[in-house]
C-alpha positions as CSV (number, residue, x, y, z in Angstrom):
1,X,45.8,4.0,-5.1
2,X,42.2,2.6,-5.4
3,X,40.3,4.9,-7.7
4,X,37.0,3.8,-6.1
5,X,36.6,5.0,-2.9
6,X,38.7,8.6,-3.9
7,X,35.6,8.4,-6.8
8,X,32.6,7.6,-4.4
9,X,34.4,10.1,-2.2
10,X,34.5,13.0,-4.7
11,X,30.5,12.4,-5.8
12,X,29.3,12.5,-2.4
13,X,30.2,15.7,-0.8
14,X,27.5,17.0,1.8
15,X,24.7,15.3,0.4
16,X,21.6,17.0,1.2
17,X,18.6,15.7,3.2
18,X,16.2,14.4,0.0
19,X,13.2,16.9,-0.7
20,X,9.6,16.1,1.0
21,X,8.5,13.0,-1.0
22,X,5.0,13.5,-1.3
23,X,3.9,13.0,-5.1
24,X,2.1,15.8,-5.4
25,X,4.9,17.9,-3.9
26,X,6.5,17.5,-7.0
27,X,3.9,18.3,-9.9
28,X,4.9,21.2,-12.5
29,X,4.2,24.8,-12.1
30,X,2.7,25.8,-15.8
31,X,5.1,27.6,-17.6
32,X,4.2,31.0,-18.8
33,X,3.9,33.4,-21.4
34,X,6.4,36.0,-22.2
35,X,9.8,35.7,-22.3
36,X,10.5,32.3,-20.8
37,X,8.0,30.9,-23.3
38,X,9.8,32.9,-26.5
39,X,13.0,31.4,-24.9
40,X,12.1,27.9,-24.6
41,X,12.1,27.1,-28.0
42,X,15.2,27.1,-28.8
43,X,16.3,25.3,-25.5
44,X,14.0,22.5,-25.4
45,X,15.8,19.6,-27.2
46,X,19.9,20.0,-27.7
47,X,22.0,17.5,-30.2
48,X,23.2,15.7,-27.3
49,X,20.9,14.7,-25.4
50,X,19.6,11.2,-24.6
51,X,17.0,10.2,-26.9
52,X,14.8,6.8,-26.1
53,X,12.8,5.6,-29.5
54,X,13.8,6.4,-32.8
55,X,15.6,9.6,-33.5
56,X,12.9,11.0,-36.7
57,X,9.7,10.1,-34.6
58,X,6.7,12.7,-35.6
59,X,6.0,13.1,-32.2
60,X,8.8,14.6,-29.4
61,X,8.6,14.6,-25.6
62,X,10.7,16.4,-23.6
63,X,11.2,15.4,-20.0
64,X,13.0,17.4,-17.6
65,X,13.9,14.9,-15.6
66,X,15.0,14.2,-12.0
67,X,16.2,10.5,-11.3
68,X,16.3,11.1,-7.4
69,X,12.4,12.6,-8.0
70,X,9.4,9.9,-6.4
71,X,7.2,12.2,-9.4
72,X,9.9,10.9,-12.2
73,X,9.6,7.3,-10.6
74,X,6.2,7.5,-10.8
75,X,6.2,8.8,-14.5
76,X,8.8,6.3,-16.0
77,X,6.6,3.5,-16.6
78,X,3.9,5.7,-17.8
79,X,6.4,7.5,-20.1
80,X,7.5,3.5,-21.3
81,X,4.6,2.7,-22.0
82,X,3.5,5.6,-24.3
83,X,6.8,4.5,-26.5
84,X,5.7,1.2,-26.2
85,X,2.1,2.1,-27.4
86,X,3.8,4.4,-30.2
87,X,7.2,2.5,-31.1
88,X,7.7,4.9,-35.0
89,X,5.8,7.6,-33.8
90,X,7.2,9.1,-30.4
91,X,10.8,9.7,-29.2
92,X,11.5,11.0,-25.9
93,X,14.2,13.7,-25.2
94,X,15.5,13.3,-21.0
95,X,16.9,16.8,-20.1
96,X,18.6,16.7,-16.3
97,X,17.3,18.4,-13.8
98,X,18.6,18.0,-10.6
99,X,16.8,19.2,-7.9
100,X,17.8,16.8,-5.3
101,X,21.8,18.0,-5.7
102,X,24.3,15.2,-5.1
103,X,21.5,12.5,-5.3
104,X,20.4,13.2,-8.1
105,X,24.0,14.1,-10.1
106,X,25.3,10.6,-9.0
107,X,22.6,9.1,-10.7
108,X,23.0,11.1,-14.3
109,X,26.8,10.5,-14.6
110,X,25.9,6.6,-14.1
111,X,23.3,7.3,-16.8
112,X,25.7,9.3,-18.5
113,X,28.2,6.1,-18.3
114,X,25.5,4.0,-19.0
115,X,25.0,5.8,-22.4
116,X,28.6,5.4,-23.6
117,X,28.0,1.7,-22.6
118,X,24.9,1.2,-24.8
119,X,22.9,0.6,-21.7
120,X,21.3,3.4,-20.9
121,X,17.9,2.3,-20.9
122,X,18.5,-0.4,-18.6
123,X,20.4,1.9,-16.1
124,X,17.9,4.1,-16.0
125,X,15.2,1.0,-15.0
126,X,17.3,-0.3,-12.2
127,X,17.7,3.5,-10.9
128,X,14.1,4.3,-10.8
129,X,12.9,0.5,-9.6
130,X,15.3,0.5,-7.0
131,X,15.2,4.6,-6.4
132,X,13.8,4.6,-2.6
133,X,17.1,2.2,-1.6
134,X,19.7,4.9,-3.1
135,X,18.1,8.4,-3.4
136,X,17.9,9.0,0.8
137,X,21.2,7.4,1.6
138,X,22.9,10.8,1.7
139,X,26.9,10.0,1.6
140,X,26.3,6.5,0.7
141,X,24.1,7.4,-2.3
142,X,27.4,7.0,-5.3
143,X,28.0,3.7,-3.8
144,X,24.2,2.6,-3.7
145,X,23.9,4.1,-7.3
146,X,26.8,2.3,-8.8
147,X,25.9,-0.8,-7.0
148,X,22.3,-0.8,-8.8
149,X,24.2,0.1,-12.1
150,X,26.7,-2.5,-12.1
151,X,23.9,-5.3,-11.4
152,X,22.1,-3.5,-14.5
153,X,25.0,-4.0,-16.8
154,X,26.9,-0.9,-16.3
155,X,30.8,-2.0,-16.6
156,X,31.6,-0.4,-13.1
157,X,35.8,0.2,-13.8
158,X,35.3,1.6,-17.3
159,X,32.3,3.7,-15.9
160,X,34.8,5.5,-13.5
161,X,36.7,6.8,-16.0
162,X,34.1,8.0,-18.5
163,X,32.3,10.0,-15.6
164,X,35.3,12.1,-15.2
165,X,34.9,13.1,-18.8
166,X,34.5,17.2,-19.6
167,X,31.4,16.3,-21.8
168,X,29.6,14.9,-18.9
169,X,30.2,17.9,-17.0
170,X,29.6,20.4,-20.0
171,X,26.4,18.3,-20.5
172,X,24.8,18.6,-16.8
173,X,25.8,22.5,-16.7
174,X,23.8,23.1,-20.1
175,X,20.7,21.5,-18.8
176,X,21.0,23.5,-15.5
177,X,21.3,26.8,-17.8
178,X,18.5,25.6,-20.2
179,X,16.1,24.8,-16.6
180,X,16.6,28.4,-15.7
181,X,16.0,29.9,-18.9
182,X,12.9,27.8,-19.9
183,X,11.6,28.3,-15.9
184,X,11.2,24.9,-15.1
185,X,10.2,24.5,-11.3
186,X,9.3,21.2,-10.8
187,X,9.6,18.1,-12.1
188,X,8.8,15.9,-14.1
189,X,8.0,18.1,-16.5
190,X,6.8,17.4,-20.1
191,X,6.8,19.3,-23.3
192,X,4.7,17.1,-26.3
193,X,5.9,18.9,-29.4
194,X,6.7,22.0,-27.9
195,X,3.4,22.2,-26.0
196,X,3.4,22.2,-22.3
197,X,1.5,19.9,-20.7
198,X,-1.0,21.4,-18.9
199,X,-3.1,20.8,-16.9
200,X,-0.2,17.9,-15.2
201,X,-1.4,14.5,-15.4
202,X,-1.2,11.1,-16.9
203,X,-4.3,11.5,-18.9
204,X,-3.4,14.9,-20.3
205,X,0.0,13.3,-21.4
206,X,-1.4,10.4,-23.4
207,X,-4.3,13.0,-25.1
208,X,-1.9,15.2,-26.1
209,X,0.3,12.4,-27.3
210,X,-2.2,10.7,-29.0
211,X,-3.3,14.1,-30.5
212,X,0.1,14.6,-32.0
213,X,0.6,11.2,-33.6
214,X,-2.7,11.4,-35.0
215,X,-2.0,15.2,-36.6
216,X,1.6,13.6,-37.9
217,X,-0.8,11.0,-39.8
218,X,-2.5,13.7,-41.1
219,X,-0.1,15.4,-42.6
């Protein structure tokens, strides 16, 4: 039997209609005080998640992170560029979120694939360049994904198998827990050394970035 189709098949069950796409639809709610904020410390960052720049940086930003999000598009050449401006001082941690349901979980267990591939960064280009061709295609949207993947560099037959694989799954339903206990509500959202970034923005990002790197020195 071809495992293809029964695969494409299985990841694209009743694929909703993809959420309003205006940009500013999609900006962070500030996260509170109180419990969610004495929560969230320990839930920000867990050992397995995808790390882009080096792993002892002085400087950590978490992303919750949406690849079917027009916000996240928007954010991922920003975001490349800060590592780019920073290349031993800033690591980013990507925590899934998926908002947009079956659109958005097709796209983290190609990532997910991706990773065990040693292409992860690459993937995740081709996803969010190419995002407004697969993230509205409701049933089609696992074909479209690994279509974009497999041009990337994602081995497409090896990739079927290790998206089937329990840590994948155990991975996506942490994050999930960790989005609820942390509150996030939108995304993307960004924590810069355990700081929330607020207000949202490009400019408050690279401050408190810049900040950070320039208290590590510091110290």
């Amino acid at each position: 039997m071809n495992k293809k189709p029964l695969l494409i098949a299985t990841l694209a069950l009743a694929v909703a209609a993809f959420a309003v796409g205006a940009w500013y639809a999609t900006r962070p709610a500030p996260v509170g005080d109180g419990p969610t904020a004495i929560a969230q410390a320990d839930r920000l960052i867990r050992a397995y998640s995808p790390v882009l720049g080096p792993e002892d940086a002085a400087v950590t930003i978490v992303e919750f992170f949406d690849p079917a999000c027009e916000a996240c598009r928007a954010f991922h050449p920003i975001v490349k560029d800060i590592l780019a401006q920073y290349p031993e001082d800033v690591r980013v941690v990507i925590r899934y979120t998926p908002f947009h349901g079956e659109s958005s979980e097709a796209a983290i267990l190609a990532l997910e694939a991706a990773r065990m591939q040693g292409i992860y960064l690459p993937v995740m280009d081709a996803l969010m360049t190419n995002q407004t061709s697969w993230a509205r295609r409701g049933p089609s949207v696992p074909g479209a994904v690994m279509s974009i993947a497999g041009a990337a560099g994602l081995d497409v037959t090896a990739a079927e198998s290790q998206m089937k694989m329990p840590d994948i799954v155990a991975i996506m339903n942490q994050d999930r827990a960790d989005v609820e206990t942390i509150g996030i509500r939108q995304t993307p959202t960004f924590f810069v050394n355990g700081k929330p970034l607020e207000p949202f923005g490009e400019v408050t990002l690279r401050s408190l970035v810049k900040s950070e790197v320039e208290r590590a020195e510091e110290n």
